[in-house]
C-alpha positions as CSV (number, residue, x, y, z in Angstrom):
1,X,64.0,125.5,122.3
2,X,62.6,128.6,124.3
3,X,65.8,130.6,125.2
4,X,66.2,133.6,128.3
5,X,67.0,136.7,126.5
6,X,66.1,139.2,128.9
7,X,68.4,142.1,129.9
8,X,70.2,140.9,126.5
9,X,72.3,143.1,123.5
10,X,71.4,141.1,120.8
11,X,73.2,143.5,118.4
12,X,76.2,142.4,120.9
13,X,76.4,138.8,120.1
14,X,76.8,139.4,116.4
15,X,79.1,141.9,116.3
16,X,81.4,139.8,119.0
17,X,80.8,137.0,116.0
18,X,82.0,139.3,113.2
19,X,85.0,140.3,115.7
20,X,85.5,136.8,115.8
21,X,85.5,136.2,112.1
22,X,88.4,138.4,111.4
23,X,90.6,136.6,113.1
24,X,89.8,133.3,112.7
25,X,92.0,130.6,113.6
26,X,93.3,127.9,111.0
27,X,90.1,125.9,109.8
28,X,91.5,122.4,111.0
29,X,92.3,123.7,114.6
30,X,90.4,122.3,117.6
31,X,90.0,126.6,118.2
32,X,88.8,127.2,114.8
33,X,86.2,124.4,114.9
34,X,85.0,125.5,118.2
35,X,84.7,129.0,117.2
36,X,82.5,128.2,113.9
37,X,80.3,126.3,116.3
38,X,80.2,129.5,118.5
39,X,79.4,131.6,115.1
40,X,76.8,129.3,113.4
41,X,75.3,128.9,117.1
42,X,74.7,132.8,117.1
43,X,73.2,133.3,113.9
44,X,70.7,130.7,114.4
45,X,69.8,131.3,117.6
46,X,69.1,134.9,116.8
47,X,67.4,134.5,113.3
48,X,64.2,135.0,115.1
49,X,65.2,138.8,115.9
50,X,67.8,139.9,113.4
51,X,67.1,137.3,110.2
52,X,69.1,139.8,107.8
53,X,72.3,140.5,109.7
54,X,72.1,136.7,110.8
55,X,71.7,134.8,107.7
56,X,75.0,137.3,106.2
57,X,76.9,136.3,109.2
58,X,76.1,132.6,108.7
59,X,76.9,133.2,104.9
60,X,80.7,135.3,105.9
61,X,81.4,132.2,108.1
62,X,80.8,129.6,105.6
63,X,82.9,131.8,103.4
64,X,86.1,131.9,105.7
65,X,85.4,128.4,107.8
66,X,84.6,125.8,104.7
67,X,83.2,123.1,106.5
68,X,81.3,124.9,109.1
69,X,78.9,122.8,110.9
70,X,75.3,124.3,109.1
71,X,73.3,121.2,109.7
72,X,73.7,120.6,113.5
73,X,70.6,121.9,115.3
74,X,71.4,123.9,117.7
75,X,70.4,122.5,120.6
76,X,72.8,120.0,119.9
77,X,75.4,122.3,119.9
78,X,74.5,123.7,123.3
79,X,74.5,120.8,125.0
80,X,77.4,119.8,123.2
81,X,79.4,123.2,124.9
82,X,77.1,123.7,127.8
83,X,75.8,126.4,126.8
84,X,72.2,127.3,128.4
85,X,71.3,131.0,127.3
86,X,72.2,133.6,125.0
87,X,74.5,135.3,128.2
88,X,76.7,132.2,128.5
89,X,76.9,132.1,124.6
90,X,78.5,135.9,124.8
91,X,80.9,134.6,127.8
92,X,82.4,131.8,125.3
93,X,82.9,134.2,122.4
94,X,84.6,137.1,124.6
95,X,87.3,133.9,126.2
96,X,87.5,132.9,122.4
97,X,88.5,136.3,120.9
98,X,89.7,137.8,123.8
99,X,88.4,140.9,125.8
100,X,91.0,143.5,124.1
101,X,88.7,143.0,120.7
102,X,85.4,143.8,122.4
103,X,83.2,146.6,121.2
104,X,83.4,149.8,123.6
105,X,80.3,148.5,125.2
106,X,77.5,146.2,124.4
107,X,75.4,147.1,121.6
108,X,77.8,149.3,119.2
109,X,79.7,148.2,116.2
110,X,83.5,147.6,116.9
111,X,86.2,150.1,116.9
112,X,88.3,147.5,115.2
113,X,85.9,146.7,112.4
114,X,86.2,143.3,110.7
115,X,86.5,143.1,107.0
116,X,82.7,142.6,106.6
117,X,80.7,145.0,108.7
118,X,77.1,143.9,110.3
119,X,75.1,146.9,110.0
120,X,71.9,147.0,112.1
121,X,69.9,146.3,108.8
122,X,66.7,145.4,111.1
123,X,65.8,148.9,111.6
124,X,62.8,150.3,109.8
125,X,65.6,152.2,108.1
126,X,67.4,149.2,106.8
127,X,64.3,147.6,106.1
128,X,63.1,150.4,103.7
129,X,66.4,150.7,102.2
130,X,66.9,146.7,101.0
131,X,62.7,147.2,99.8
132,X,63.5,149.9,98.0
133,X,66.7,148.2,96.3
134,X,64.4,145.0,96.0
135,X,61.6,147.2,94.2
136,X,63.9,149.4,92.1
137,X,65.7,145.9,90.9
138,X,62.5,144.8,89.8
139,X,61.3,147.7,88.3
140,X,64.1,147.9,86.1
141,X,64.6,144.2,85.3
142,X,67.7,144.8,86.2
143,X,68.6,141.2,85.6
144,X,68.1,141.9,81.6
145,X,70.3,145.3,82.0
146,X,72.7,143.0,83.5
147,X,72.5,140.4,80.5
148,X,73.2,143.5,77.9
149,X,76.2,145.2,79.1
150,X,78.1,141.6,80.5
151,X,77.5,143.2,84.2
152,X,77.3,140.7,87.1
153,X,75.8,143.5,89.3
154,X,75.6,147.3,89.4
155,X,77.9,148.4,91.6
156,X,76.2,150.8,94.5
157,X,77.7,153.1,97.2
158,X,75.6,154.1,100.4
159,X,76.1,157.1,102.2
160,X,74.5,159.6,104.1
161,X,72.7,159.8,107.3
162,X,70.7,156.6,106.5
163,X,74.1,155.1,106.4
164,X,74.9,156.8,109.8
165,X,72.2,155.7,111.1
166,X,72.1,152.0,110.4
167,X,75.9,152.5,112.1
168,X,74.6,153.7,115.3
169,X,71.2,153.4,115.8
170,X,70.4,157.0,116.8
171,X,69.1,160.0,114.4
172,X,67.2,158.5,111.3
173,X,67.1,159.0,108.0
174,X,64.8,158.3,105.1
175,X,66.6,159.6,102.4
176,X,69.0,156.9,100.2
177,X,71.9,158.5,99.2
178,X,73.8,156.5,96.8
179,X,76.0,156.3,94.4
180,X,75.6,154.2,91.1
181,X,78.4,153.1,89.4
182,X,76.1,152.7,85.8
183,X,73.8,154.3,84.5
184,X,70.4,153.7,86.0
185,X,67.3,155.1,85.0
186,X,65.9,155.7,88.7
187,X,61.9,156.5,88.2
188,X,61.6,159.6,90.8
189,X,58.0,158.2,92.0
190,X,59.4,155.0,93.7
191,X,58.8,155.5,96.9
192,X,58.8,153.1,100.3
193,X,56.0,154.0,102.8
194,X,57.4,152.4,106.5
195,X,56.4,153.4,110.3
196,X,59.3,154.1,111.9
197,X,60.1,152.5,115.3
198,X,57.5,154.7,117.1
199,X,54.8,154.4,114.6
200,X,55.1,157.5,112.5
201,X,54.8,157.2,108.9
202,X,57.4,158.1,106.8
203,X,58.6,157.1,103.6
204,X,62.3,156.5,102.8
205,X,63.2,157.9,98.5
206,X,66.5,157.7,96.7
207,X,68.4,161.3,96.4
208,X,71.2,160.8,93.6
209,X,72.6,163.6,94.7
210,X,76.0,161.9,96.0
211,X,78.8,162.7,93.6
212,X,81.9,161.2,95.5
213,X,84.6,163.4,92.8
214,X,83.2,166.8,94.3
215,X,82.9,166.2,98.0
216,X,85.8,165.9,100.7
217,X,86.7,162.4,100.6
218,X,90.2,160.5,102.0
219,X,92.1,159.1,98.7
220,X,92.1,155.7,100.0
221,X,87.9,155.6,101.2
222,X,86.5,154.1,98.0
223,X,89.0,151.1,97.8
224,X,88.6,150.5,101.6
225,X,84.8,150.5,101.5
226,X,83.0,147.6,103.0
227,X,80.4,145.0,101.2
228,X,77.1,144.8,102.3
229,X,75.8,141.1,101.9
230,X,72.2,141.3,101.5
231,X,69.7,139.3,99.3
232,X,69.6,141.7,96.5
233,X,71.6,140.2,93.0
234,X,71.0,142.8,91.4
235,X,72.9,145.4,93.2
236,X,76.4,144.9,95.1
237,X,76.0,147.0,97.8
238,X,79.0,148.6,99.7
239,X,79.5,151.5,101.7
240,X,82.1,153.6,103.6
241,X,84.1,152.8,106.2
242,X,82.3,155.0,109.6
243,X,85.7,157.4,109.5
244,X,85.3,158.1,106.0
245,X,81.3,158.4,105.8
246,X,82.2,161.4,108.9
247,X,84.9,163.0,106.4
248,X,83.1,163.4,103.8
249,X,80.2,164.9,106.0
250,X,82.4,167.9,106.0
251,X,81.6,168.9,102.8
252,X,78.4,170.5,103.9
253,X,78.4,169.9,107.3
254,X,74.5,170.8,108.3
255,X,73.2,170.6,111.7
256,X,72.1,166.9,110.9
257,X,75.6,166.0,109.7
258,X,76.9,166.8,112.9
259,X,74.3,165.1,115.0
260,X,75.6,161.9,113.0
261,X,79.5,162.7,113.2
262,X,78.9,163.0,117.0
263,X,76.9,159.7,117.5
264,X,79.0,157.6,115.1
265,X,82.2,159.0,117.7
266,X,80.1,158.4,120.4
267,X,79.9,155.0,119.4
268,X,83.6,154.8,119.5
269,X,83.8,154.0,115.6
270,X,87.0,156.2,115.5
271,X,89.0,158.7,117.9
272,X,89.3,162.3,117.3
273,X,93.2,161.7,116.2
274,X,92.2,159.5,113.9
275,X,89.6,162.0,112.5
276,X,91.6,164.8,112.1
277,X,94.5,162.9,110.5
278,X,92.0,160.9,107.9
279,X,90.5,164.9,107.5
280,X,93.9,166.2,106.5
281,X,94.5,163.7,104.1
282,X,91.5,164.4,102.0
283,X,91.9,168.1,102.1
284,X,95.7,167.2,100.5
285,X,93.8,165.7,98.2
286,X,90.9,167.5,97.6
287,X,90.5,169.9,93.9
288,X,88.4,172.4,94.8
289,X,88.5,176.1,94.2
290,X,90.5,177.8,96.9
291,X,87.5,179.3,98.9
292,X,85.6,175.9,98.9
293,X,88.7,174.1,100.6
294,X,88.6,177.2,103.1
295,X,85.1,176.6,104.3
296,X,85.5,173.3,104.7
297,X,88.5,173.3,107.0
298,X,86.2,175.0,109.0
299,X,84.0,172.5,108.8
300,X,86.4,170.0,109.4
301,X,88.0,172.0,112.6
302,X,84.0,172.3,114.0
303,X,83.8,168.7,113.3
304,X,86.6,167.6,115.1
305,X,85.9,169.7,118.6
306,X,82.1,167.5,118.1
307,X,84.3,164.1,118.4
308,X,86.2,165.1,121.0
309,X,83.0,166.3,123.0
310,X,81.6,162.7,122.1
311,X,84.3,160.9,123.8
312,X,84.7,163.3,126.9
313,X,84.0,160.8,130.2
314,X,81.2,161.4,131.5
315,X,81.0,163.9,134.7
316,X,79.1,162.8,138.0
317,X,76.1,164.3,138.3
318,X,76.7,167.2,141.4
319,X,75.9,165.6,144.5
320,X,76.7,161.9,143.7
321,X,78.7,160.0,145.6
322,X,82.0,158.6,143.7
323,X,83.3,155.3,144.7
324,X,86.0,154.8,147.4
């Protein structure tokens, strides 16, 4: 079934889905049916543009809605709900979850983020990054590792700008700065060579220079990190909550840093309250030598003043007319 999906946000429809998820209604309601309809309906319907982030929303709903209706086609289910295009789909979920738990506008990640996160895994970024995972797993044998030390999978934290960016969309980055929690022998020549979304060649490596211990991190970001579901056994993939990824940016703080701070605000993935309160519970917390924890309240205060710039409203441009 050819479907309109001109003037569209894809990216909308599935993170209006994963809203949708987190609070499900109980699986034998006549709501909580209809909604994992709506769901399954989305995934399929856009596995043609976003496979990656569809097939783990189709997975998280069979997860929390047992029973979910996999097997009925989907122009089935259209007819079934009157349901022509991709727009009217939206309309249904945004009645079903209610407009209050929308995204700040179409196409960015929800302020209120559900307890699995669909990251825009269908840029080149994301693309490189589950390649590299897939080659490194299979350049290791991991699954061998994994026999000899009784480990179901290695436990791996994303962070970084790549992580930023696969938030947002804006300002990529190549580099795949992780966290491993076991040892890993990573060979320094594995590489991934990708054209970015104008063309360019680039090629996206693994810098294992994340040491979560020595950087400005909140006490409670590693036990609310997120899972990542993605067809990688080796490897279970999580990463930080937006507010805590910006945090811990502070550390360093570089020009890119802030670029990524600033775009992940600008997506509304957390106020500038809520950043300086999450800020001054890590630097409680933080063991660093004196001078350290100096520069990086700097950081933190130069930080803050770029989230609060992100979510100033927008002037008229001089000589526009404002509505009456």
């Amino acid at each position: 079934m050819m479907i309109n999906q001109s003037n569209f946000q894809h990216q909308d429809l599935l993170e209006l889905s994963a809203i949708a998820l987190n609070g499900w209604p109980s699986k034998d309601s006549k709501d909580g049916m209809r909604l994992a309809h709506l769901c399954h309906l989305a995934a399929m319907l856009l596995q043609p543009t976003h496979p990656r982030a569809s097939t783990s929303l189709r997975s998280v709903c069979d997860l929390v809605h047992v029973g979910a209706p996999v097997a009925i086609p989907a122009s089935e289910l259209m007819k079934a709900y009157g349901i022509s295009n991709l727009g009217t789909l939206r309309r249904d979920l945004i009645l079903q979850i209610g407009e209050e738990d929308r995204a700040p506008c179409a196409g960015q990640l929800p302020k209120r983020e559900p307890g699995m996160i669909l990251l825009d895994m269908d840029l080149p970024a994301g693309k490189a990054l589950l390649a590299y995972l897939g080659a490194l797993e299979q350049r290791l044998g991991l699954s061998e590792y994994q026999r000899q030390k009784g480990l179901s999978a290695v436990p791996l934290l994303l962070t970084g700008g790549l992580l930023a960016h696969l938030y947002t969309g804006v300002h990529p980055s190549y580099a795949i700065e992780a966290e491993f929690g076991a040892p890993i022998p990573c060979p320094p020549e594995l590489v991934i060579d990708l054209l970015d979304s104008g063309g360019t060649p680039q090629v996206a490596y693994l810098d294992l220079g994340v040491h979560t211990e020595q950087g400005l991190w909140h006490p409670e970001a590693q036990e609310r990190c997120l899972p990542i579901f993605a067809d990688i056994k080796g490897f279970d993939l999580t990463v930080p909550r937006p507010i805590d990824l910006a945090v811990s940016m502070c550390t360093q703080l570089t020009q890119s840093e802030g670029l990524w701070i600033h775009a992940m605000a600008r997506a509304g993935l957390f106020t500038a309250a809520e950043f300086r309160d999450h800020a001054a519970q890590a630097l409680l917390e933080c063991e660093l030598e004196d001078a350290q924890i100096k520069c990086i309240e700097q950081h933190v205060e130069l930080a803050a003043t770029l989230v609060e710039r992100a979510q100033m409203p927008k002037e008229s441009p001089k000589g526009s007319r404002r509505p009456t």
